[in-house]
C-alpha positions in Angstrom: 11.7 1.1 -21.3 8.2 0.6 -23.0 5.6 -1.1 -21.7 5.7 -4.3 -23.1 9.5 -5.1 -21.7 8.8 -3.5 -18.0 8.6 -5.5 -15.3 7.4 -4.9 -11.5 7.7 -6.4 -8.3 5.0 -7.1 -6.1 6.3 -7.3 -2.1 3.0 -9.2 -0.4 2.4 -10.7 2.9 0.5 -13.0 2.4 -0.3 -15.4 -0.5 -3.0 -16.4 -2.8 -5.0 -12.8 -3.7 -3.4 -12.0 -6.8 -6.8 -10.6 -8.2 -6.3 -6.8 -6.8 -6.5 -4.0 -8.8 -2.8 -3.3 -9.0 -2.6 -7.0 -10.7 -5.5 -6.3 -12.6 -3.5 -3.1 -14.0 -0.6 -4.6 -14.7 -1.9 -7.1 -17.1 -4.0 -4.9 -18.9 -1.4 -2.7 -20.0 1.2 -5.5 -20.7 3.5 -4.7 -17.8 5.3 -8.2 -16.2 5.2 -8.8 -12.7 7.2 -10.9 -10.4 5.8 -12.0 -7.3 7.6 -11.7 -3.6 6.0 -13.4 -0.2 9.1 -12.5 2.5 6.5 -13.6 5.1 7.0 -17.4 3.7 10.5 -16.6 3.7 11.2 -15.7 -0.2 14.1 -14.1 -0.7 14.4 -10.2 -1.8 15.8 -10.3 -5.0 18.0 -7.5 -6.3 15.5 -4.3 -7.2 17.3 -2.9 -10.0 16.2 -5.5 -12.1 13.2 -3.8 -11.8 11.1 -0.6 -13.2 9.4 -0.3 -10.1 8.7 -1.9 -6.5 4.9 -2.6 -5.1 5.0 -3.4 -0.9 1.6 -3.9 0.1 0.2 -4.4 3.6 0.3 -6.8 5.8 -0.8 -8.0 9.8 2.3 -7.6 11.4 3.8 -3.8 12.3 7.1 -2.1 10.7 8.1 -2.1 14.2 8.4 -6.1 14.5 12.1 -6.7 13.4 13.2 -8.2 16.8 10.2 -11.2 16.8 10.4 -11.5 12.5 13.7 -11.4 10.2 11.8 -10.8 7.3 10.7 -7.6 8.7 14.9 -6.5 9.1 15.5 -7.9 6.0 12.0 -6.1 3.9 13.7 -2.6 5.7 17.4 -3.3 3.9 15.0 -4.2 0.8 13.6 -1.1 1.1 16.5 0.8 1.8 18.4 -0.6 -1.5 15.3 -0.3 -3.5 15.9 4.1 -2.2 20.1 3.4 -2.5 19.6 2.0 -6.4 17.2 4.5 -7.5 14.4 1.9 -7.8 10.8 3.7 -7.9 8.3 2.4 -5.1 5.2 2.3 -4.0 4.0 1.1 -0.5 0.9 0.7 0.6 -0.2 0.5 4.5 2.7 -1.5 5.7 4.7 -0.9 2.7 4.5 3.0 3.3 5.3 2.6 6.9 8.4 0.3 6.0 9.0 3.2 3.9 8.9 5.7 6.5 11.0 3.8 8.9 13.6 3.9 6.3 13.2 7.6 5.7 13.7 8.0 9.6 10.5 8.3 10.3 8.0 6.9 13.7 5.5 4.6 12.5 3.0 4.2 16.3 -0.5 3.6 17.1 -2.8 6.4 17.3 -2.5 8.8 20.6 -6.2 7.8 21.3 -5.9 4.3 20.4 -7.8 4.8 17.5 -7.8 2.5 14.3 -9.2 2.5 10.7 -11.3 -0.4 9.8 -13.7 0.2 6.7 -14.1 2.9 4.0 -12.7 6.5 5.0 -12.5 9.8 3.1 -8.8 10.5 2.1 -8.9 14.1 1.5 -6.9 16.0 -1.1 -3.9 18.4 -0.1 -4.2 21.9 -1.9 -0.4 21.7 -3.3 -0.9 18.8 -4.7 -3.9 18.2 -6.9 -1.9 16.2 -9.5 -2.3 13.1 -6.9 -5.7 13.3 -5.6 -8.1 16.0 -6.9 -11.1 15.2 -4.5 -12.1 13.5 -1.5 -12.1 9.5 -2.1 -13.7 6.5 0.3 -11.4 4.2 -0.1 -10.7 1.0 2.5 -8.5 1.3 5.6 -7.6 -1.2 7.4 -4.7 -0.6 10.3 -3.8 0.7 13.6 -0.6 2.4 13.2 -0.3 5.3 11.5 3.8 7.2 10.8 5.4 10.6 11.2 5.5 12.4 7.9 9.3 11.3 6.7 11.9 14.1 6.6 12.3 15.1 3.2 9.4 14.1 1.8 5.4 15.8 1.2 2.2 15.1 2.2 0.3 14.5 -0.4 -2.9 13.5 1.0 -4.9 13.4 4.5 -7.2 12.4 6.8 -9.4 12.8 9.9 -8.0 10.6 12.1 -4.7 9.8 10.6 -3.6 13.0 8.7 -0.7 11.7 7.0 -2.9 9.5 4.7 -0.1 10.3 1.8 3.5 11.3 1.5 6.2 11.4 -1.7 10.4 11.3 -1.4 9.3 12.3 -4.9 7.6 11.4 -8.2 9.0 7.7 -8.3 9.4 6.8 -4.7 5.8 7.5 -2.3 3.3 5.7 0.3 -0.4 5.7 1.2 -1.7 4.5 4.3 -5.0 3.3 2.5 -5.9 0.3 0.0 -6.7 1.2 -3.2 -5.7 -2.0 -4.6 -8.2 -4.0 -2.7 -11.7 -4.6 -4.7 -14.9 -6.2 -3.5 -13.3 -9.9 -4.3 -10.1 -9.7 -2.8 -12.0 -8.4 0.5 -13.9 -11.3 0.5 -10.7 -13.2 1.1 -9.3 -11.5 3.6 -12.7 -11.1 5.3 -12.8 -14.9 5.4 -9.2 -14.7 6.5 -10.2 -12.7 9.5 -12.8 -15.0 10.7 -10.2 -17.6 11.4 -8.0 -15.3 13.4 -8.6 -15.6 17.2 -7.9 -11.7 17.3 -9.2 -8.9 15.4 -12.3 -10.2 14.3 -15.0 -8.3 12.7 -18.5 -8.9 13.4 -21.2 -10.0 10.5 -22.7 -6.3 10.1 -19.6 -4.4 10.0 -18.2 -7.4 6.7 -21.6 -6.7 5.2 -20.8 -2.6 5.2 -17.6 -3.1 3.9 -18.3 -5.4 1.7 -21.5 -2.7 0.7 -19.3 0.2 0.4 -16.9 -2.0 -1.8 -19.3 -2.5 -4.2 -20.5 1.4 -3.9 -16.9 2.9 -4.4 -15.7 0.7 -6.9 -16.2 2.7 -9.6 -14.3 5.8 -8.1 -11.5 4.1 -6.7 -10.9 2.1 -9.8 -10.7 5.6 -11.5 -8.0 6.9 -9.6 -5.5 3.7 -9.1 -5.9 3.9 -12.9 -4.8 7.4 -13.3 -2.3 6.9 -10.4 -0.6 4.1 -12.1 -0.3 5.4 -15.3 1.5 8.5 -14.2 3.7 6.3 -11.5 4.2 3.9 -14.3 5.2 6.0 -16.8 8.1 7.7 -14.5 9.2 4.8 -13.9 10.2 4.3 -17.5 
C-alpha cells in the first residue's frame, strides 16, 4: 500500500488537539487519518480497514472498565486490532491498554511515585534500531505496566523501567509522549488548570513548557525516524 492510499486511525481521549506531532506527520507524508474519541462515546470501527492503529493517552486508567464502558469496549478494540493483524501503536494509556490485553499488570508505582515533566528514556543495548541514545521526552502518568509476556523491552527508565516494549515490529507501546509539542501542551496545561485535581502549579507549567521548547528539536527527530520505519511495516 503506498503512501498516498494509507490510512490510520487515531484512538484519543479527548478532543480538539489535533496539532501533535503524530498529526503533523501524517499530513506531511500524505498518509489519511481518521479520527476516534471513545471517551465521547464514538464507536470503534472495524481496524482492518486500516494500515495502522494510533491510542494515545488519556486521564482515566486501563484499569477503569467497571466505572467507563468505553474503557471494556477500547480493550476488545485492542484485542481485535492484535486478532486482525492490525499494526499499533499506543502511547501512555494506549500502551497500557495494550498491556492489559497482552496479560499484563498495569499499577501505580510501589513508592507512589509519578512522572510529571521531561524524563530521560534511556536506550536498551539489544535494541538500538528504536532508540539510539538517551531522549527527554514528556511524561505525564502515574501508572506504569508489567513488561507483557511475549514481548521486549525496548526502552527504559529510572523510575519506571519499562518505558518501551514491542509484540513485534508492527504492534508496540511507550509509556512517554513524543507526540506532544510545545502547543499541544499549552492546551492540556490550560486543561489542567480547570481540573479540581491534579493541578500543577505556575513554575512547574513554565519548566515544562521550557523544556518543550528545549527538546523540540530532538524529539521531533526521532518520532520522525520512528514513524517512518513503523509506517513503512505497516505497508
Amino acid at each position: 500500500m503506498s503512501g498516498s492510499t494509507q490510512r490510520y486511525l487515531f484512538v484519543k481521549h479527548s478532543e480538539n488537539w489535533n496539532m501533535d506531532r503524530c498529526t503533523r506527520w501524517m499530513e506531511a507524508n500524505n498518509r489519511a487519518v481518521d479520527w476516534c474519541y471513545p471517551v465521547s462515546d464514538q464507536p470503534f470501527p472495524d481496524p482492518a480497514g486500516y494500515s495502522g492503529v494510533i491510542v494515545f493517552g488519556g486521564a482515566n486508567s486501563a484499569n477503569d472498565c467497571t466505572d467507563h464502558d468505553w474503557v471494556r469496549r477500547e480493550l476488545s478494540f485492542v484485542e481485535a486490532c492484535l486478532e486482525q493483524d492490525t499494526p499499533y501503536f499506543g502511547i501512555c494509556l494506549g500502551a497500557q491498554m495494550l498491556a492489559r490485553v497482552l496479560g499484563a499488570r498495569v499499577q501505580p508505582h510501589d513508592e507512589e511515585i509519578k512522572e510529571v515533566g521531561f524524563c530521560r528514556v534511556d536506550p536498551v543495548p539489544e535494541h538500538p534500531q528504536f532508540l539510539g541514545e538517551p531522549l527527554t521526552v514528556m511524561q505525564w502518568h502515574s501508572e506504569g505496566f508489567e513488561l507483557p509476556s511475549g514481548t521486549q523491552r525496548i526502552a527504559t527508565g529510572d523510575e519506571f523501567p519499562n518505558q518501551a516494549y514491542a509484540l513485534n515490529d508492527k504492534v508496540l507501546g511507550v509509556q512517554f509522549h513524543p507526540e506532544v509539542n510545545a502547543e499541544v501542551l499549552a492546551i492540556w496545561h490550560e486543561r489542567n488548570r480547570q481540573r479540581p485535581t491534579g493541578r500543577l502549579n505556575d513554575e512547574q507549567r513554565a519548566r515544562m513548557m521550557k523544556d518543550a521548547h528545549a527538546h523540540d528539536a530532538s524529539i521531533t527527530h526521532w518520532l520522525d525516524g520512528f514513524l517512518t520505519r513503523w509506517t513503512n511495516s505497516c505497508a
